[in-house]
N, C-alpha and C positions, 0 to 999 in steps of 0.2 A: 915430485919435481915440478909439476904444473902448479900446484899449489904455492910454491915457495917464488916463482917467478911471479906470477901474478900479485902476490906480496909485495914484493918488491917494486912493481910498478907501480902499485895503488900507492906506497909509501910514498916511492917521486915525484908524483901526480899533486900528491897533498902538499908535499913540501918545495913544491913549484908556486903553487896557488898561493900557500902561506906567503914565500917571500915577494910577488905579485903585487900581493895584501897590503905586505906592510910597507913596499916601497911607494904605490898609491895613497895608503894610509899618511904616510911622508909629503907626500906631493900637495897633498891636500893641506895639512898642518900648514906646510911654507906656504903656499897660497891663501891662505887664512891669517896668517901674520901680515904677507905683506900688505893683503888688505887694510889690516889695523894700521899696518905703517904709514898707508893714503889719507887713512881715514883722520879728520882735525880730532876725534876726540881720545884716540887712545897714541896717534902716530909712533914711532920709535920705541917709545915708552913701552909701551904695551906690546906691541909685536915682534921685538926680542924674544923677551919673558916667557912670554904665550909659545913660540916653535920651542925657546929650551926645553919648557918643560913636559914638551910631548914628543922631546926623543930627536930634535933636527941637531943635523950640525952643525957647529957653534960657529964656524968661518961662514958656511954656506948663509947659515942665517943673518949673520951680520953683513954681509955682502947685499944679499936680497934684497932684505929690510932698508938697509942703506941708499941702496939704488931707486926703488920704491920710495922714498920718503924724497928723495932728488928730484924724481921726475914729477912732482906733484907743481912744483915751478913753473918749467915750460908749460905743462898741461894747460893749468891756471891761465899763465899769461897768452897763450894761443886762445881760446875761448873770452879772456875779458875784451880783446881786441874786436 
């Protein structure tokens, strides 16, 4: 009976950590896009693409990205002043 509990934890334990993993692993990808979304050389273009196709979702992304790719204006014009 000890045996089979302790199973049972270490299973939770893992698949605690897994989804953790992959929601970080996520976090990172959008953050990695919206990068490119700032960025002049890939902007929109590229940081769509780049979160599809590592698993983001496709409103959150396009939302992101979109927002990101916005605020590159004021940034700009705050600083060229």
């Amino acid at each position: 009976m000890n045996f089979i509990s302790s199973l049972i934890i270490l299973i939770t334990i893992h698949a605690t950590s897994f989804a953790t993993f992959f929601q970080l692993s996520v976090f990172i990808d959008l953050f990695i896009s919206m990068l490119w979304s700032v960025s002049p050389f890939g902007e929109a273009k590229f940081g769509i693409p780049y979160a599809l196709l590592n698993g983001v979702n496709i409103y959150l992304t396009f939302v992101c990205c979109f927002v990101a790719n916005i605020l590159v204006f004021p940034v700009m014009n705050f600083f060229s002043r």
